[in-house]
ROBA-98956 format. One record per residue (C-alpha): x, y negated, z; residue in one letter; chain. Coordinates in Angstrom, 1 decimal, always signed. Example, Ala and Ser with C-alpha at 12.3 -4.5 7.8 and 13.67 -1.06 7.14 Angstrom:
2
<rec <+12.3 +4.5 +7.8> A A>
<rec <+13.7 +1.1 +7.1> S A>
This chain:
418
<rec <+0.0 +0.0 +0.0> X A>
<rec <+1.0 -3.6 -0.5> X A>
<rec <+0.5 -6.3 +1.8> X A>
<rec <-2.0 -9.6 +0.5> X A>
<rec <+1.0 -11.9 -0.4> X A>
<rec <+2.8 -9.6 -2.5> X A>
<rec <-0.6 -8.3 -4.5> X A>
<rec <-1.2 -12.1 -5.0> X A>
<rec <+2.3 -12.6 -6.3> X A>
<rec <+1.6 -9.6 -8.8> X A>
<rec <-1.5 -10.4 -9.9> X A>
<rec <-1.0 -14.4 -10.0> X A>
<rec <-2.6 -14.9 -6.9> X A>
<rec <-3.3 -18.7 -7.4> X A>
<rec <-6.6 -18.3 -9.2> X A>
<rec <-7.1 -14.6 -7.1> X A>
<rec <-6.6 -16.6 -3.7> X A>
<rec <-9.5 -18.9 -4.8> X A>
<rec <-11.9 -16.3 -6.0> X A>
<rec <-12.0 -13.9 -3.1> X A>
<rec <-12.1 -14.6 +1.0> X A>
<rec <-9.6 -12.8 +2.6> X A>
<rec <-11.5 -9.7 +4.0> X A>
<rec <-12.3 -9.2 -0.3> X A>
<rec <-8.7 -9.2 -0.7> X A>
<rec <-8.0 -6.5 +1.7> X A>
<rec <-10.6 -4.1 +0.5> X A>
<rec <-9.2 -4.6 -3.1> X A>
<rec <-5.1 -4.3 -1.7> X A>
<rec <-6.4 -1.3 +0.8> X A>
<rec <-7.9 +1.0 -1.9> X A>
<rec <-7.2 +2.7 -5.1> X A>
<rec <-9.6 +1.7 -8.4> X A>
<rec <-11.3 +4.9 -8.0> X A>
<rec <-11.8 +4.4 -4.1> X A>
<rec <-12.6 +0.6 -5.0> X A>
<rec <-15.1 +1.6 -8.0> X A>
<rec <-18.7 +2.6 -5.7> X A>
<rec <-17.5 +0.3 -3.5> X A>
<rec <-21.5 -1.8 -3.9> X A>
<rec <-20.6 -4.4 -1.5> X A>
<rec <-17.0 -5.4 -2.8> X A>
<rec <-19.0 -5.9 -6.5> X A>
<rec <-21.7 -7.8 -5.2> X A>
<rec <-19.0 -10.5 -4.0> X A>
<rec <-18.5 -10.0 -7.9> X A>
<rec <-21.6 -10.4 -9.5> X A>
<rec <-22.2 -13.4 -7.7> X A>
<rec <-19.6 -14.7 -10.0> X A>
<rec <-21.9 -15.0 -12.7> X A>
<rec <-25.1 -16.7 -13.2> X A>
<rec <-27.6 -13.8 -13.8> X A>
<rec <-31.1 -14.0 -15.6> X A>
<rec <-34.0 -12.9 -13.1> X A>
<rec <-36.3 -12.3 -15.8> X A>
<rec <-34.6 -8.8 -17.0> X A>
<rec <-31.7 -6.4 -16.3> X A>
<rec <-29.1 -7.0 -18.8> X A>
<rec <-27.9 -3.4 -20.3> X A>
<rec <-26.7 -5.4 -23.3> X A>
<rec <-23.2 -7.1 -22.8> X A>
<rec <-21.3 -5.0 -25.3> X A>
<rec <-23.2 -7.6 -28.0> X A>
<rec <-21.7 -10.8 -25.8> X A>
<rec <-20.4 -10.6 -21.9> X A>
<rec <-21.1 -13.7 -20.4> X A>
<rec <-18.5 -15.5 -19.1> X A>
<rec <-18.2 -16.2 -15.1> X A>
<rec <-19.5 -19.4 -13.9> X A>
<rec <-15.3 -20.2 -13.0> X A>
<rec <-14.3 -19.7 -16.9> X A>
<rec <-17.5 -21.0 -17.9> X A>
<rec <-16.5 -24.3 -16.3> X A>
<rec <-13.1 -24.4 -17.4> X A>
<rec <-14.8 -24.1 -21.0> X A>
<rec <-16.4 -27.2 -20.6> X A>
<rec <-14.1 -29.0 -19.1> X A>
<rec <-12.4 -28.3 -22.5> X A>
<rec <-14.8 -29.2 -24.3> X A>
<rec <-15.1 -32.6 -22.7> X A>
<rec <-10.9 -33.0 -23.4> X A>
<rec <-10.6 -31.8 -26.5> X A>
<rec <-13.7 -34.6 -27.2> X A>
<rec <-12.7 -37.6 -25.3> X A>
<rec <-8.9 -37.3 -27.1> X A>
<rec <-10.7 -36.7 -30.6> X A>
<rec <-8.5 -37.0 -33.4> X A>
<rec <-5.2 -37.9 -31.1> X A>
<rec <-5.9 -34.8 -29.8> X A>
<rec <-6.2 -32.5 -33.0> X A>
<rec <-3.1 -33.8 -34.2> X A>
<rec <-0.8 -34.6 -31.5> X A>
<rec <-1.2 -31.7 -28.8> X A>
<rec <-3.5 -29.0 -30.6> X A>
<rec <-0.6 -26.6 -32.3> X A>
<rec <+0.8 -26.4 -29.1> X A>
<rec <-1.8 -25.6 -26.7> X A>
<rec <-3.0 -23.1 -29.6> X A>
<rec <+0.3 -21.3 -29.2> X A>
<rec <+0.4 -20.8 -25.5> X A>
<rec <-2.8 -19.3 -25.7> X A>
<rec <-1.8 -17.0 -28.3> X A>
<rec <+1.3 -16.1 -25.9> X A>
<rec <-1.0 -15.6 -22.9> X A>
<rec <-2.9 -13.1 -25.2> X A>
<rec <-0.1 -11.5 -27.2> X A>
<rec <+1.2 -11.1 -22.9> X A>
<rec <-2.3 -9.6 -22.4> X A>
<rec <-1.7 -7.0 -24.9> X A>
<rec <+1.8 -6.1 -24.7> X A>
<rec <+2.7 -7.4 -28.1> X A>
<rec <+5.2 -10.2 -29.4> X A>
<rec <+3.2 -13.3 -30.2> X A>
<rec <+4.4 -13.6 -33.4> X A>
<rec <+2.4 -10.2 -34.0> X A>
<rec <-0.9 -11.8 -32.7> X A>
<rec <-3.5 -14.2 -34.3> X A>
<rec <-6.6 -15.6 -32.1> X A>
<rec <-9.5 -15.1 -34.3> X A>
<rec <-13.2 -15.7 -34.1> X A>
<rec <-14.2 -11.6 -33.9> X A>
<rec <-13.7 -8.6 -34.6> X A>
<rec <-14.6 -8.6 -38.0> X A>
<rec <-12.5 -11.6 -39.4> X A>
<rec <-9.5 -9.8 -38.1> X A>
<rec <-10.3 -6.4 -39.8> X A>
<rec <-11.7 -7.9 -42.9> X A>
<rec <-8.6 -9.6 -43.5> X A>
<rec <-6.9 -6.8 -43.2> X A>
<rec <-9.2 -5.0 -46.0> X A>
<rec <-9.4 -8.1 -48.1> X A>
<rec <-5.4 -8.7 -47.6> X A>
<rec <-4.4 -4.9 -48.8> X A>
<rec <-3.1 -5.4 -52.5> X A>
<rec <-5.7 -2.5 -53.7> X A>
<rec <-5.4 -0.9 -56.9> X A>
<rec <-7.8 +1.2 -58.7> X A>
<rec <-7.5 +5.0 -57.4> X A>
<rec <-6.5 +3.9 -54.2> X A>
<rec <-8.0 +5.8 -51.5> X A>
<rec <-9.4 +4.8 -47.8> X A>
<rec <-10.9 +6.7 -44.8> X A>
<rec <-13.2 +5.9 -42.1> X A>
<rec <-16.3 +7.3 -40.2> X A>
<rec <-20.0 +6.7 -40.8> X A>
<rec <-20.2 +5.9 -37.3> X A>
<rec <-18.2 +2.6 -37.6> X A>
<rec <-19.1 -0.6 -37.8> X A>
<rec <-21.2 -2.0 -40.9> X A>
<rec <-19.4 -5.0 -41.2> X A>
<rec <-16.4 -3.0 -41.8> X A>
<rec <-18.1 -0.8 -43.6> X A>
<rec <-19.1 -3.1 -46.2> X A>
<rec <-15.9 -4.7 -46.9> X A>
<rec <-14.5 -1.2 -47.9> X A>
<rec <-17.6 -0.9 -50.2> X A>
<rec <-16.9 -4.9 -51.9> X A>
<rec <-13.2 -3.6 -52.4> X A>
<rec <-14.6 -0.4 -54.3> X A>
<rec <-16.6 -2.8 -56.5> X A>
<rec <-13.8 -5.1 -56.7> X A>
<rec <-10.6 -3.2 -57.3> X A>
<rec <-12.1 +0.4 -57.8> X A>
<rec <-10.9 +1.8 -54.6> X A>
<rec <-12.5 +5.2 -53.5> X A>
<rec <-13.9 +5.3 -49.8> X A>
<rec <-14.0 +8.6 -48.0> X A>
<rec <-16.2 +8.5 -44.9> X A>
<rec <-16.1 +11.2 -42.2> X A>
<rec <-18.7 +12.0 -39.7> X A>
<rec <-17.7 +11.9 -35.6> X A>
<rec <-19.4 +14.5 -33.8> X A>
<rec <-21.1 +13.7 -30.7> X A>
<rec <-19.8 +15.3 -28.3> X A>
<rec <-15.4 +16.7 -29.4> X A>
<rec <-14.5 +19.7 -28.0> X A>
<rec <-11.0 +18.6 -28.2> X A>
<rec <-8.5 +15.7 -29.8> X A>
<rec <-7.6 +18.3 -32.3> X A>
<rec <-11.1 +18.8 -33.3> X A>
<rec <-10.8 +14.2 -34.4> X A>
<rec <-7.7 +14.6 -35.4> X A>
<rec <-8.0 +17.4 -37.8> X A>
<rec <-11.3 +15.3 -38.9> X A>
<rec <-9.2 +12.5 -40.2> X A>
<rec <-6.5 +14.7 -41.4> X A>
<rec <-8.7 +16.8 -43.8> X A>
<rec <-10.1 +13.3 -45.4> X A>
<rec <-6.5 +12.2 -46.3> X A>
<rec <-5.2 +13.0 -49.8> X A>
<rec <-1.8 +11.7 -51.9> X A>
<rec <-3.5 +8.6 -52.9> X A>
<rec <-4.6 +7.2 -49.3> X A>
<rec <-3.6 +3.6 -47.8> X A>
<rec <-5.8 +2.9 -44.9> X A>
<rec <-6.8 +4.7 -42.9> X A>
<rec <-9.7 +3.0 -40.0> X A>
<rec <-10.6 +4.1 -36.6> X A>
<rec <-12.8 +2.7 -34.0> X A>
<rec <-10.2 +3.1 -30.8> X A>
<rec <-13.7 +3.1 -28.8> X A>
<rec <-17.8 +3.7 -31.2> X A>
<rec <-19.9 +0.5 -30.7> X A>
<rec <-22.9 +2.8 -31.2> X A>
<rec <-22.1 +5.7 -28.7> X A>
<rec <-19.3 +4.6 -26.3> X A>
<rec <-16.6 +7.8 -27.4> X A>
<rec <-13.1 +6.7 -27.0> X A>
<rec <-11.2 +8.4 -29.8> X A>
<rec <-7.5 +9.7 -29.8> X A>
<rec <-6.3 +6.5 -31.6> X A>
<rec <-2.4 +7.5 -30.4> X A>
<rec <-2.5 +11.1 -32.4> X A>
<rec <-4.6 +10.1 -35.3> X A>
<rec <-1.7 +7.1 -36.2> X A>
<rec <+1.0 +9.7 -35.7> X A>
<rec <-0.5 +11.7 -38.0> X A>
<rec <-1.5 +9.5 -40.4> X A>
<rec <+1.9 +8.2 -40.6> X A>
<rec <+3.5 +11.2 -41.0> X A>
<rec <+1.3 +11.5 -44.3> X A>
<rec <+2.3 +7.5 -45.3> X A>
<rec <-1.2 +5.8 -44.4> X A>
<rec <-1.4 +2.7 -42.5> X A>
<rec <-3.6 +2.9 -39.8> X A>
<rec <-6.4 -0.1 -38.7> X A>
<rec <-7.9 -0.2 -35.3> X A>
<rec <-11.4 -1.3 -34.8> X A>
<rec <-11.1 -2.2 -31.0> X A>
<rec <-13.9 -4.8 -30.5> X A>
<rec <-15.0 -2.9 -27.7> X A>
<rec <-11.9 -1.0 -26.0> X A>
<rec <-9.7 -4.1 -25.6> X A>
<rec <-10.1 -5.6 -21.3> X A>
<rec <-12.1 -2.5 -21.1> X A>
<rec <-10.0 +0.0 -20.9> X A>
<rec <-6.2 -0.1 -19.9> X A>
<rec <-3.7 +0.1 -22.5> X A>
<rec <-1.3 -2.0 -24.4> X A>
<rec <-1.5 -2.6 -28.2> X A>
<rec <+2.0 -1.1 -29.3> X A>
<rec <+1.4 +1.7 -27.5> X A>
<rec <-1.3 +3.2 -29.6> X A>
<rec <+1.4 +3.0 -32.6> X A>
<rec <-1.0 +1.2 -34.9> X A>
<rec <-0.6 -0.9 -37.9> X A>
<rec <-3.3 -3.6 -37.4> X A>
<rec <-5.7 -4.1 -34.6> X A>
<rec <-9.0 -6.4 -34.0> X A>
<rec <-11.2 -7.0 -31.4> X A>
<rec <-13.6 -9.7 -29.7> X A>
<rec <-12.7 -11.3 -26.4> X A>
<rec <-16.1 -13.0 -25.8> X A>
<rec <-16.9 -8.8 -24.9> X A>
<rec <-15.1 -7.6 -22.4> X A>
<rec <-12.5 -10.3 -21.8> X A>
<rec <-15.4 -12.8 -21.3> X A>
<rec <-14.3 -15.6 -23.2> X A>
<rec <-17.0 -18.0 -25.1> X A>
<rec <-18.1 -16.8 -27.9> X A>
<rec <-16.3 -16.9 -31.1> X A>
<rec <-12.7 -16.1 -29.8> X A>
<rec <-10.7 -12.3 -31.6> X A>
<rec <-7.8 -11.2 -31.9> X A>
<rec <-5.9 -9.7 -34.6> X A>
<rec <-2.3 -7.5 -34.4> X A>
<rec <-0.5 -7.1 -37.3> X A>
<rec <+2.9 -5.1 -36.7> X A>
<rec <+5.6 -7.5 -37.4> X A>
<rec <+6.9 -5.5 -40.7> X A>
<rec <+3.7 -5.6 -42.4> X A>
<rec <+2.4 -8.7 -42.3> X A>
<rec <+4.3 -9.3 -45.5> X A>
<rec <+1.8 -6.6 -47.5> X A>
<rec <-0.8 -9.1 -46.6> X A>
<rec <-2.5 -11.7 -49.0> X A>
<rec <-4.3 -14.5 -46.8> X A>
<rec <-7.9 -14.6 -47.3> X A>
<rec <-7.2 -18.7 -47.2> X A>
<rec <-4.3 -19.8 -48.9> X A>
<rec <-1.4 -21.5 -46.7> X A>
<rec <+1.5 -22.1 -48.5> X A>
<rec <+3.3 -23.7 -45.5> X A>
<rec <+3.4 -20.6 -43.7> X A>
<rec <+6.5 -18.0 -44.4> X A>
<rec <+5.2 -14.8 -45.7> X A>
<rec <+6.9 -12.7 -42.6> X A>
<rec <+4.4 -15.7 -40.4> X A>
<rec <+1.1 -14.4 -39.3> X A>
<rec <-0.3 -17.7 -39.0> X A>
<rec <+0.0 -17.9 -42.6> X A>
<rec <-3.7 -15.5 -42.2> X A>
<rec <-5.4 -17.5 -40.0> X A>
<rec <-5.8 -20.6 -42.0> X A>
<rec <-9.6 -21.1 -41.4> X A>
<rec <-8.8 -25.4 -41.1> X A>
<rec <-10.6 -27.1 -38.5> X A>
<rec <-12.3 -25.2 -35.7> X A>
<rec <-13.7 -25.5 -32.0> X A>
<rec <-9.9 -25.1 -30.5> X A>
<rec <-11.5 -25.5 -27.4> X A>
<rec <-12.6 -21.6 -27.4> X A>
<rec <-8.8 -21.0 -27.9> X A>
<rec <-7.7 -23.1 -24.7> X A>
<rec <-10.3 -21.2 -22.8> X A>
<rec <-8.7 -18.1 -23.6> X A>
<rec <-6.2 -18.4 -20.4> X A>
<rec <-8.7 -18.7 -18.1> X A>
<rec <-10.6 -15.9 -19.1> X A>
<rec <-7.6 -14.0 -18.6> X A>
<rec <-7.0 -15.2 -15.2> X A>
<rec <-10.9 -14.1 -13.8> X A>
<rec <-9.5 -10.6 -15.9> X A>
<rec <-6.3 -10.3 -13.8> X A>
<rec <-8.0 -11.4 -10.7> X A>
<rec <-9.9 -8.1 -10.7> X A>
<rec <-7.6 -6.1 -12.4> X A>
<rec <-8.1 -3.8 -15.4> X A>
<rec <-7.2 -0.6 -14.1> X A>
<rec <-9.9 -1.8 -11.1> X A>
<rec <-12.6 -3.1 -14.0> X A>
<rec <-12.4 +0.4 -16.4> X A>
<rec <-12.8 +2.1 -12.7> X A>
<rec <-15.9 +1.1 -12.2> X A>
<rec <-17.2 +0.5 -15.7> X A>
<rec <-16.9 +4.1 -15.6> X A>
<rec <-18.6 +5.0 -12.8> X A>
<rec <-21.6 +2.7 -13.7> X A>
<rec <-21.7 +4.8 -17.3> X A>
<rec <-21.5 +8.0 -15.1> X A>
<rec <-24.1 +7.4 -12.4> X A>
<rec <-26.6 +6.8 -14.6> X A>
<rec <-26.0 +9.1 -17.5> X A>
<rec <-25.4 +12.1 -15.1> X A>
<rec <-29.0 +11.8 -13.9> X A>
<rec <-30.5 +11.9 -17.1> X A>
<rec <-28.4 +14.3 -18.4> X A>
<rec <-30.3 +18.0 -19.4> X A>
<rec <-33.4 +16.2 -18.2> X A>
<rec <-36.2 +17.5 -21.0> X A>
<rec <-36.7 +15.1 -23.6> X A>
<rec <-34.0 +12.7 -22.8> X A>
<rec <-30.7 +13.0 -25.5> X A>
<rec <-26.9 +11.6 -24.6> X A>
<rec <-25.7 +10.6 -27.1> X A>
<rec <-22.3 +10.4 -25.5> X A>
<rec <-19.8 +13.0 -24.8> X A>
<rec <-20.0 +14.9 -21.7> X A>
<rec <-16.3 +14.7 -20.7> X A>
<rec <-15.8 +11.3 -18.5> X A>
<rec <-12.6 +10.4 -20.1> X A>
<rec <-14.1 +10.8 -23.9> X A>
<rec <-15.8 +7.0 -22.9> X A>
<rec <-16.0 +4.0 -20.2> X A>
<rec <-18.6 +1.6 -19.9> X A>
<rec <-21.1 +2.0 -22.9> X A>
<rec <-23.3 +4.9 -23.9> X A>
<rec <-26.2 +6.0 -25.4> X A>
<rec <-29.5 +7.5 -24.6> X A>
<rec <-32.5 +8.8 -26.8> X A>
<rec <-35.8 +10.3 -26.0> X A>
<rec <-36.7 +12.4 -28.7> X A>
<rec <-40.2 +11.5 -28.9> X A>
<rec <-39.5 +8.0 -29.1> X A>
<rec <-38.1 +6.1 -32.1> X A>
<rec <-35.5 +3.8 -30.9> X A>
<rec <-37.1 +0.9 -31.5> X A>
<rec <-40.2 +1.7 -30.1> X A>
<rec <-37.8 +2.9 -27.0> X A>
<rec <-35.9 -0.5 -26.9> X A>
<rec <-39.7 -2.2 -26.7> X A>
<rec <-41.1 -0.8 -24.2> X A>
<rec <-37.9 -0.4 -21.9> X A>
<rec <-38.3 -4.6 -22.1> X A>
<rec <-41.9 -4.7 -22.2> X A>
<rec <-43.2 -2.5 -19.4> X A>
<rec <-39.3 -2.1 -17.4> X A>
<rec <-38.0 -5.2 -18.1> X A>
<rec <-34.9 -3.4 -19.1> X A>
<rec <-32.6 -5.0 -21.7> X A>
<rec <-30.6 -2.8 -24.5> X A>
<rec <-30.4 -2.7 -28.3> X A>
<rec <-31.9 +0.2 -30.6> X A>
<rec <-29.6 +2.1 -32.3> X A>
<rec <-30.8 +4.7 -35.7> X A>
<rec <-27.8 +5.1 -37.9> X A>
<rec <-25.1 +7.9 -38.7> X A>
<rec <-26.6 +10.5 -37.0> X A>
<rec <-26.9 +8.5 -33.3> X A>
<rec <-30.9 +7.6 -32.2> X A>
<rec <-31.1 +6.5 -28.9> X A>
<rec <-30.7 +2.3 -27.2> X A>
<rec <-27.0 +1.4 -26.3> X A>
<rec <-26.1 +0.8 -22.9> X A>
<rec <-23.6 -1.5 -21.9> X A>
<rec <-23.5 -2.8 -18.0> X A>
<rec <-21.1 -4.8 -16.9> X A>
<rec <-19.3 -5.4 -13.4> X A>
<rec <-21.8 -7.6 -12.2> X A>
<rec <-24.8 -4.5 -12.9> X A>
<rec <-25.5 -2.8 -9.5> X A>
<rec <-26.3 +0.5 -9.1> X A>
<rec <-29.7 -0.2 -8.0> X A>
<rec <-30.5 -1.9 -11.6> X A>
<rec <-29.3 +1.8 -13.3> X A>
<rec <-31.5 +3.7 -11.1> X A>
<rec <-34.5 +1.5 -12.4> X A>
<rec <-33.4 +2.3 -15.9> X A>
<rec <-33.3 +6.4 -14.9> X A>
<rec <-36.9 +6.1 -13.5> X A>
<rec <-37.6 +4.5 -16.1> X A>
<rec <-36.2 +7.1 -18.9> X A>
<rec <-37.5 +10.0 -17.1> X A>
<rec <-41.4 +8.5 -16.9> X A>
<rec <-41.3 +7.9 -20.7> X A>
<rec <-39.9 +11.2 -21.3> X A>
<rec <-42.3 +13.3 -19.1> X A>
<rec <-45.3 +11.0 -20.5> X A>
């Protein structure tokens, strides 16, 4: 165990020290993230962090987390800068500020900063990857039918375009194995394959897939791999080189908690160079990733807010935060689970996902469940009826008590015994 002045000092305990009275900070420096994750009374102190709705329970965040009421502030007070300096502002003290954000980030995620651009989501960072690919006809790309559209439909425009050729997999729902994934992938590659994408967590269903052994092996076969990680990145704990990707995007106004509009994209430093910008910069080196993140004039002050989202992030911890997002997912999935009528559509191993899942009643279209859940429950969450998944996505976040999940489980179970 560590005493309270050295876990501040690891953590950066300025911003900690202000969040949390003292008898908070010894439960957190007294107990492991798995002791700490049903720990109801230290989240509580949490949630009332945020200013929650009383008109629903929110089982939506994986759409857009909103940010505590201390980051929220700190936005504004951005806001009101970046407004009151105008012009002076832009074009005196903008690149900089921009750039110790990005190092605060590219810090974050274990990357060099030169590697990292701050985006607006997940899909500007991946569709510049698929836009920026010099494609030729023949060329081949893989990805699953269970990622996302957006992503999706850019492969489809460069098949029109260039006359690429798109092989799409399907995921099963619930792996016996990494092998089973990995040899998935594998299968779909042939000679003339480039790309190769891969959600490193499915917005639809919550699995976390083997993103570490599918880019080993689709290197050793030449194929650059692109990570969809809109929904893994301040969720789960990792760090971006680590996974031995190619190109990586995600959304921070998720599970960072950042205002919305704010992504990132990682580009590996050697291969920035095979990229075209989607905006032309010719003041940028072609070794500069800058030089694809040209988008001119912007709300910077969703970039400056950035560091303070990451300080409420480190304050709690991630190895603390994907704790108990995982034990939220697992108390209330492992009471519906094999109950009649009620589908998971979310593997059964607890380290196969995190925070989000997935839950159908087989009598019930998934709109229709989504409805009523609102209407008669006053339970939030999004349908979901595409590549083989039909069920409403679930997504609570630190601030959701275990007491909201129950009402959603009474809630399943009386629409599935009606």
């Amino acid at each position: 165990m560590v005493n309270k002045r050295e876990f501040l000092r690891t953590v950066g305990g300025a911003s900690l020290g202000l969040m949390f009275s003292d008898d908070v900070l010894a439960r957190m420096t007294n107990r492991t993230a798995h002791e700490l994750a049903s720990d109801d009374d230290f989240w509580t102190t949490v949630r009332g962090k945020y200013r929650l709705t009383p008109d629903y329970i929110n089982l939506e965040n994986g759409y857009y987390s909103m940010q505590s009421e201390e980051v929220l502030e700190a936005f504004i007070g951005k806001v009101r800068e970046v407004n009151y300096k105008a012009s002076y502002y832009m074009r005196t003290t903008q690149v900089d500020d921009k750039i110790a954000a990005r190092k605060r980030l590219a810090e974050l995620t274990g990357c060099s900063f030169e590697e990292l651009a701050i985006t607006r989501n997940t899909t500007e960072s991946l569709d510049t990857v698929i836009a920026g690919l010099d494609w030729k006809a023949g060329d081949h790309a893989v990805m699953a039918a269970q990622d996302y559209g957006a992503m999706l439909d850019m492969f489809k425009l460069q098949a029109r375009r260039y006359g690429i050729v798109n092989t799409v997999v399907s995921l099963p729902l619930d792996p016996s194995s990494d092998d089973e994934i990995v040899s998935l992938y594998e299968h779909a590659i042939t000679p003339k394959t480039r790309l190769l994408m891969v959600c490193h967590q499915v917005n639809i269903t919550g699995q976390i897939l083997p993103v570490r052994k599918i880019a080993d092996m689709a290197h050793r076969h030449n194929v650059l791999v692109m990570v969809d990680g809109a929904h893994a990145f301040a969720q789960l704990d990792f760090r971006i080189p680590d996974l031995g990707c190619d190109f990586y995007g995600a959304s921070l106004h998720k599970w960072l908690g950042t205002p919305l509009g704010a992504g990132l994209l990682y580009v590996r430093k050697d291969n920035i160079p095979k990229l075209w910008p989607v905006f032309a910069d010719e003041g940028m080196a072609d070794t500069d990733i800058r030089k694809l993140n040209h988008t001119g004039t912007h709300p910077v002050h969703t970039d400056l807010a950035i560091a303070s989202a990451i300080d409420f992030h480190n304050a709690i911890g991630i190895q603390r935060k994907e704790a108990r997002l995982r034990f939220l997912q697992q108390h209330w999935t492992s009471k519906v689970r094999n109950t009649p009528n009620i589908v998971v559509n979310t593997p059964t191993d607890p380290a196969r996902s995190c925070a989000i899942a997935n839950v159908g009643i087989a009598s019930i279209p998934p709109g229709d469940l989504a409805k009523t859940l609102l209407a008669k429950y006053r339970v939030w969450t999004v349908a979901i009826d595409s590549a083989g998944v039909r069920g409403v996505r679930v997504t609570p976040q630190l601030f959701t008590t275990t007491a909201e999940l129950d009402t959603f489980v009474n809630a399943l179970k009386e629409l599935a015994s009606a």
